[in-house]
C-alpha positions as CSV (number, residue, x, y, z in Angstrom):
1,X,17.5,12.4,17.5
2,X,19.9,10.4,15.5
3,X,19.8,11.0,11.5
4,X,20.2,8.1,8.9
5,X,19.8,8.6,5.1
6,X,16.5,6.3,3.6
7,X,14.8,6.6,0.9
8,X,11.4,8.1,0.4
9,X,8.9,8.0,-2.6
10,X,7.6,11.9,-3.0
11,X,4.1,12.0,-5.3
12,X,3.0,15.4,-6.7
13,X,0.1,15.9,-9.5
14,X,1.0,17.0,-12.6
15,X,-0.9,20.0,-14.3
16,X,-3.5,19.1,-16.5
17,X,-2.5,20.6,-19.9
18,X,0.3,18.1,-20.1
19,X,-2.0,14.9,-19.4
20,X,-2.1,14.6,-23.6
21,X,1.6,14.1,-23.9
22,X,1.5,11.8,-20.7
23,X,-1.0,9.9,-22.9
24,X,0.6,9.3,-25.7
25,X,3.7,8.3,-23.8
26,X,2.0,6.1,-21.7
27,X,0.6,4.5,-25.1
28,X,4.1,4.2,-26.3
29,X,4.7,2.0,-22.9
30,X,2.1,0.1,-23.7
31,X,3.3,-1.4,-27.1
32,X,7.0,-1.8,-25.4
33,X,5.2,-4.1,-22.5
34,X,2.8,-6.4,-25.0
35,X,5.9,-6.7,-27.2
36,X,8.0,-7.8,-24.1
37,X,4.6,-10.0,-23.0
38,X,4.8,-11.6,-26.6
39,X,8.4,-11.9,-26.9
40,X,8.7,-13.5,-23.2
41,X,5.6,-16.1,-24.0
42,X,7.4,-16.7,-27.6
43,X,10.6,-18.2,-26.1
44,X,9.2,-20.2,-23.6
45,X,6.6,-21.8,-25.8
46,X,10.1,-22.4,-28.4
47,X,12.9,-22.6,-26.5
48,X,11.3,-23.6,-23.1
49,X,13.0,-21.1,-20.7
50,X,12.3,-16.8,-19.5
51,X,14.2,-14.8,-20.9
52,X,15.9,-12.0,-18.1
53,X,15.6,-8.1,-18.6
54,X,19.6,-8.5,-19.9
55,X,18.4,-10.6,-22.6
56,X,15.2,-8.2,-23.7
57,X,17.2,-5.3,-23.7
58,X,19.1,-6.8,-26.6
59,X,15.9,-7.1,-28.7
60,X,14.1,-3.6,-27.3
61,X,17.6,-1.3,-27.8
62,X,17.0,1.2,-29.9
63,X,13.3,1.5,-29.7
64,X,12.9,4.3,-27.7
65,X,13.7,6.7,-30.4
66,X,11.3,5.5,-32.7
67,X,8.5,5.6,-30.3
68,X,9.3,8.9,-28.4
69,X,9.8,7.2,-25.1
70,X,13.3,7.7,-23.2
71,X,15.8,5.1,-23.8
72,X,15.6,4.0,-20.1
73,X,11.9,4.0,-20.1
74,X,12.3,1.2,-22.4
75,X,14.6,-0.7,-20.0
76,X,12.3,0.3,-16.9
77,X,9.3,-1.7,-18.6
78,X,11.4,-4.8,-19.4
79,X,12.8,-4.3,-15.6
80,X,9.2,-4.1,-14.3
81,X,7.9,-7.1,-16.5
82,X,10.5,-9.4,-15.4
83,X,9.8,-8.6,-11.5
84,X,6.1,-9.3,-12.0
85,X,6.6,-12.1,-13.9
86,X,8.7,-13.7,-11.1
87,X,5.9,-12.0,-9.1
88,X,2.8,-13.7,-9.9
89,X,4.8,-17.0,-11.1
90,X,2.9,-17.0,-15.3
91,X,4.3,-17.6,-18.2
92,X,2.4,-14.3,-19.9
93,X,1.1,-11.7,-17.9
94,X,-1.9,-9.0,-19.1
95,X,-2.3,-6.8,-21.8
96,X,-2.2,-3.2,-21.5
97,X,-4.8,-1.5,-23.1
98,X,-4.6,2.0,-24.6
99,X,-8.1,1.8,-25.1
100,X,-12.0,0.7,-24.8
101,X,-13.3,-0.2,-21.4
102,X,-10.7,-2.5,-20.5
103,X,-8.2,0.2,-21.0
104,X,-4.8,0.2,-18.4
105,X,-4.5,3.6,-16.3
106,X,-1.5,5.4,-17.9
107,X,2.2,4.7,-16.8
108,X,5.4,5.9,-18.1
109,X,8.4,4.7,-16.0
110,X,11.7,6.1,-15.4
111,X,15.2,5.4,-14.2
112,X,17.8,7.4,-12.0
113,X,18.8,10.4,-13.4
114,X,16.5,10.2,-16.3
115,X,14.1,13.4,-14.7
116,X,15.8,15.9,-13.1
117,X,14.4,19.9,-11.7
118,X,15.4,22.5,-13.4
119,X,13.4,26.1,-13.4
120,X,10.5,24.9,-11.3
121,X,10.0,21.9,-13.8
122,X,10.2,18.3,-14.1
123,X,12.6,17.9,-16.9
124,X,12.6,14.3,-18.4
125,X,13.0,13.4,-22.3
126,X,13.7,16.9,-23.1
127,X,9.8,18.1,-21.8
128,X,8.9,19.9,-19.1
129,X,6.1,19.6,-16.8
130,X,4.7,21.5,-14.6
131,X,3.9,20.1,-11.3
132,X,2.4,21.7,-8.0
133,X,5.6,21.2,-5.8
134,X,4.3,20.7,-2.3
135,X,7.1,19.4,-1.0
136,X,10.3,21.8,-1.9
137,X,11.8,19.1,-5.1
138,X,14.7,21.9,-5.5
139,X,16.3,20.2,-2.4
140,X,16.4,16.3,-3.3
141,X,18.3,14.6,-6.3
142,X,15.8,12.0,-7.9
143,X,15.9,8.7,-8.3
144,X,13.9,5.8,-10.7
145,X,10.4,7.1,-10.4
146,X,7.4,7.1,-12.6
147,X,4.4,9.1,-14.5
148,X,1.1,7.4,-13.6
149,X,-2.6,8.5,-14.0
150,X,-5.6,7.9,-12.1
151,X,-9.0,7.0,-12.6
152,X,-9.9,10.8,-13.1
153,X,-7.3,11.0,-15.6
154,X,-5.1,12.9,-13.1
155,X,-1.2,12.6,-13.6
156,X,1.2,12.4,-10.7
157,X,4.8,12.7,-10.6
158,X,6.3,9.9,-8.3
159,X,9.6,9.7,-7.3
160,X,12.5,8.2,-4.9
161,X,14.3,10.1,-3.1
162,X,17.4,9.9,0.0
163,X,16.5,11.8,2.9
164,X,17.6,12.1,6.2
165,X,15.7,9.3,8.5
166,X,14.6,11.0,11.7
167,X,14.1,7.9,14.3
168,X,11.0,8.0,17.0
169,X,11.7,8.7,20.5
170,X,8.7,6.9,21.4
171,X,9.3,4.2,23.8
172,X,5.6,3.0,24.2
173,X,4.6,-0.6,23.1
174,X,1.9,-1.3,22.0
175,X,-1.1,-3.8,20.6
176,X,-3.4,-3.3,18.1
177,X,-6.5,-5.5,17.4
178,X,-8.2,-4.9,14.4
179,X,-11.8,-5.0,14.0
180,X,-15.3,-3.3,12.0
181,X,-17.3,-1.4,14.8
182,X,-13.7,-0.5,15.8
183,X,-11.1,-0.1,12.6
184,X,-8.2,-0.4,15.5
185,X,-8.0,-1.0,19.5
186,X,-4.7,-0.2,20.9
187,X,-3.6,-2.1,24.4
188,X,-3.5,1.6,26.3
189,X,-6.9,2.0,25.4
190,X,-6.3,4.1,22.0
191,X,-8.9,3.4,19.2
192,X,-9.7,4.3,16.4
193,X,-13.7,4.4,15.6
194,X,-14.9,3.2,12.2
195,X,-15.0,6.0,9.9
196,X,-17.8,4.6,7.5
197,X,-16.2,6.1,4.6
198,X,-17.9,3.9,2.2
199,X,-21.4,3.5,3.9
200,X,-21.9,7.6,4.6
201,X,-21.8,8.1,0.3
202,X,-22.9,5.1,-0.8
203,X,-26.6,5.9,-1.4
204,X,-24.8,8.9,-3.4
205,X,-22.6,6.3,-5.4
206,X,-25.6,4.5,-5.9
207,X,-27.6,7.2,-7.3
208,X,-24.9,8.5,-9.4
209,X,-24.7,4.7,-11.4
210,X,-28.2,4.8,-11.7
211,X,-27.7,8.1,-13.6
212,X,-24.9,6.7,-15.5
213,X,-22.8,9.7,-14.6
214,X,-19.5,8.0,-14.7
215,X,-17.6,11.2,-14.1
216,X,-19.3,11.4,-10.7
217,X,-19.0,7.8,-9.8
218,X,-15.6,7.7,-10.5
219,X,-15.2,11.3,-8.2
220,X,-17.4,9.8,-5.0
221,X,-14.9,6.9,-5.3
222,X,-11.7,8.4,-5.0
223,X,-13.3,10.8,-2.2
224,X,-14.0,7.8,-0.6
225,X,-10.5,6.7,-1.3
226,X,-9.1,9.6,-0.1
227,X,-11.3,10.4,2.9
228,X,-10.3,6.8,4.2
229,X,-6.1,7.0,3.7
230,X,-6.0,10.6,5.7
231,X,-7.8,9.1,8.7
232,X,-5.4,6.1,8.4
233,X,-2.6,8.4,8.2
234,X,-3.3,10.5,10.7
235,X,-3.5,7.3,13.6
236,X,-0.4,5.5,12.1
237,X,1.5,8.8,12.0
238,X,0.8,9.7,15.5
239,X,0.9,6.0,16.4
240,X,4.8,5.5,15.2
241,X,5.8,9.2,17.4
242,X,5.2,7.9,20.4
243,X,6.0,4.1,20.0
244,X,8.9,2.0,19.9
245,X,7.0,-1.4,19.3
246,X,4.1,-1.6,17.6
247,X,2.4,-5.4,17.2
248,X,-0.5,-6.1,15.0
249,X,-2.9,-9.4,14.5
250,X,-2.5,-11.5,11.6
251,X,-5.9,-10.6,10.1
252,X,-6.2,-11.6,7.0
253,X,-8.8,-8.9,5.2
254,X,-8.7,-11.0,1.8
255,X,-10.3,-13.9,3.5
256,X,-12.9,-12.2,5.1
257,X,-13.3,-9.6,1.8
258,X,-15.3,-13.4,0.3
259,X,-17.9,-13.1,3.3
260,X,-20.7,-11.3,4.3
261,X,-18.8,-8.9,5.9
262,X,-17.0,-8.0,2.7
263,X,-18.2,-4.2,2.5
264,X,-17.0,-3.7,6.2
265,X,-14.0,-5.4,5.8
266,X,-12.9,-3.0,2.8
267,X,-14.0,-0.2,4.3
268,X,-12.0,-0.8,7.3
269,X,-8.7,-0.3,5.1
270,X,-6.8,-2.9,7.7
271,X,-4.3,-3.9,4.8
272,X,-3.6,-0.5,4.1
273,X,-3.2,0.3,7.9
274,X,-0.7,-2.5,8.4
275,X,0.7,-1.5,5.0
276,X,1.4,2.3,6.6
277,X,2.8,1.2,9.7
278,X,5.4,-1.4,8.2
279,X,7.0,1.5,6.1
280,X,6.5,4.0,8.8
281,X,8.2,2.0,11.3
282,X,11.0,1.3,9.2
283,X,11.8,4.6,8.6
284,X,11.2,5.4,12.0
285,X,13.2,3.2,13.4
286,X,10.3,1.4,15.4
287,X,9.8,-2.3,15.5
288,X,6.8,-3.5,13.9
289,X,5.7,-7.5,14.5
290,X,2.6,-9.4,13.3
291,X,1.4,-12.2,15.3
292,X,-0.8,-14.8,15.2
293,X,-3.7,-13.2,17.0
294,X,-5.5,-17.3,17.1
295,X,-7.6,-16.7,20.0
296,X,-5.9,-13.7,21.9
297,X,-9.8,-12.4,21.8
298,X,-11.1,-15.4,24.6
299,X,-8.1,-15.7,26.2
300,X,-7.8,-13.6,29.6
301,X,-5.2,-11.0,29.6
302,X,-4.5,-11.0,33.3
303,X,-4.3,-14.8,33.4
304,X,-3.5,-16.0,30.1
305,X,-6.4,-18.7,30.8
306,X,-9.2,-19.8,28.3
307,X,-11.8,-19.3,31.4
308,X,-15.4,-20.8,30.5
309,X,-16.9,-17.3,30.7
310,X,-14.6,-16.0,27.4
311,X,-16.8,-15.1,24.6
312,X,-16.8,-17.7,21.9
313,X,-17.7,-17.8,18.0
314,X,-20.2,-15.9,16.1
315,X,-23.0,-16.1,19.2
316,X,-20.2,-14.0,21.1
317,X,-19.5,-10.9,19.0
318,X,-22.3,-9.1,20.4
319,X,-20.1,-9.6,23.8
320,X,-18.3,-6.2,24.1
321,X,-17.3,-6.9,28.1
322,X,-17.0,-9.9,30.1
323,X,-15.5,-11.4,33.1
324,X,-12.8,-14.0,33.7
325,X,-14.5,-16.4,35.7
326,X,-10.8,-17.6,36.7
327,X,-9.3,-14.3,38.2
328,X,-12.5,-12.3,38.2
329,X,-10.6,-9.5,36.3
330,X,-13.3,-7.7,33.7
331,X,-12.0,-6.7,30.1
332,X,-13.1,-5.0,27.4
333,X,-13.2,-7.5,24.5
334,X,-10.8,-5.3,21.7
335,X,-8.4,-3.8,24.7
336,X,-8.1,-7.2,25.8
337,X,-7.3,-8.8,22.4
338,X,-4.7,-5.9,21.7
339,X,-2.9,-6.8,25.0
340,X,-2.8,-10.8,24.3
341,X,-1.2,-9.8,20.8
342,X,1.0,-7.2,22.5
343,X,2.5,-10.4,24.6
344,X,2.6,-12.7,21.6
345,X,5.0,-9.7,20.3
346,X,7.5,-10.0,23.6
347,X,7.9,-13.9,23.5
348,X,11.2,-15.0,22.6
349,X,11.8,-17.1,19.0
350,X,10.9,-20.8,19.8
351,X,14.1,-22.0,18.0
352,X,16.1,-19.7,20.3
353,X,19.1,-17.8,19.3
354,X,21.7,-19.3,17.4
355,X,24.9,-19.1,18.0
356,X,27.1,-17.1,15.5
């Protein structure tokens, strides 16, 4: 297998009796970003134009020392506020709160070479924290990273770091249609059931609010949360060893989040499913499509017909099997989708290639 350096973001949780400096750093960030926020609004409300992260820097140099923060922390914020400016296309973006029940999860960002390991710690701004080092962080030189917390007011260590990029030697192609009673149908036949993470606790959520025992609530949710990313690990992981193309339908869970179907949909994870196999094929080395999947579920797979026998609309989801009244071939309704997007991914570009 053929080795190419990428990069890699490495997360590791922070011990717990440094979460009180975390938080009053991540304070500190907060006053640099509403100043930017305020400064940013300011000029184009006076002088009618953005100003860049070159021209900020002029009027945050310096700061860092007077709030505690590491001078490139300072530059990292003004970095981050531009690019989510440009982003989200607004003149002034949110506050961060350091407080009440609108308050922003802690975040302290950092640059190259601003944290590095030394003695089993996380050196960065002359303090050292403690971390449970699961993946060996002796052995890689970090890059821009960043503190943040969760909504258990756990801490965890993020950073980007060059490894060597081991490519798949998968040569399987495959489809995958995405649906609720089935999170994901693969063209060879390979599913992957709904795992109901959501449903099986939420009576338990439920009960919990009811209480008001937010501590509890907030821990059933990130099980939740958690329970649902390993499973969709676990299938994109194995998925992406053995493939060399992997196509997906253009589902678009946002959309159907604003239905009736809105706790399914979310539950399914399908954003975060594509999300995994994007970045896992591209450090795999695997090429990963998304297709219009506009009616690959009526259309027959053997004939590429719309027979009259397809299923059709709403009155057709209970319709698991049918048969093409054209070719008289019989399909299961996912497999059969997953192989009409797995042909969508073969076609050639309509514009054809241009010449160089």
């Amino acid at each position: 297998m053929t080795e190419i350096k990428a990069t890699k973001t490495l997360k590791v949780r922070v011990r717990d009796k440094h979460a009180a400096q975390l938080r009053e750093a991540s304070r500190a960030v907060n006053f640099v970003w509403n100043y930017v926020n305020e400064l940013s609004s300011r000029s184009m409300r006076e002088r009618g134009r953005f100003l860049s992260a070159f021209d900020i820097h002029k009027y945050t140099n310096g700061a860092g020392k007077d709030l505690g923060l590491h001078s490139q922390s300072v530059q990292a914020v003004a970095d981050e506020y531009v690019t989510r400016r440009k982003q989200f296309k607004k003149r002034q973006l949110r506050w961060r709160c350091s407080g009440g029940a609108r308050r922003s999860l802690g975040w302290v960002p950092l640059k190259a070479g601003a944290a590095v390991w030394k003695n089993g710690q996380v050196v960065f701004n002359k303090q050292h924290f403690k971390v449970w080092d699961s993946y060996g962080l002796a052995g890689f030189k970090f890059r821009s990273g960043s503190f943040n917390e969760d909504s258990r007011g756990r801490w965890y260590f993020n950073v980007v770091v060059e490894v060597d990029r081991q490519l798949s030697p998968g040569q399987d192609a495959v489809g995958i249609d995405l649906g609720l009673k089935t999170t994901a149908t693969c063209s060879d036949g390979d599913r992957l059931e709904s795992g109901r993470f959501y449903r099986d606790l939420e009576s338990a959520l439920g009960t919990a609010q009811r209480a008001g025992k937010k501590a509890r609530v907030r821990a059933i949710h990130a099980k939740i949360a958690n329970r649902r990313k390993d499973c969709l690990h676990k299938f994109s992981n194995a998925l992406v060893a053995r493939c060399g193309v992997i196509v997906v339908g253009d589902v678009n869970s946002l959309k159907l989040a604003k239905t009736r179907m809105a706790k399914s949909v979310l539950d399914a994870g399908w954003g975060q499913l594509k999300t995994m196999l994007e970045y896992k094929c591209d450090h795999a080395g695997t090429v990963f499509k998304v297709v219009s999947e506009i009616n690959t579920t009526q259309t027959c797979s053997s004939c590429k017909q719309l027979p009259d026998s397809r299923p059709r609309g709403i009155a057709g989801l209970g319709i698991r099997e049918w048969t093409c009244c054209g070719c008289g071939a019989t399909h299961d309704r996912d497999v059969n989708a997953a192989k009409n997007i797995l042909a969508l991914g073969h076609e050639r570009p309509v514009v054809g290639i241009p010449a160089l």
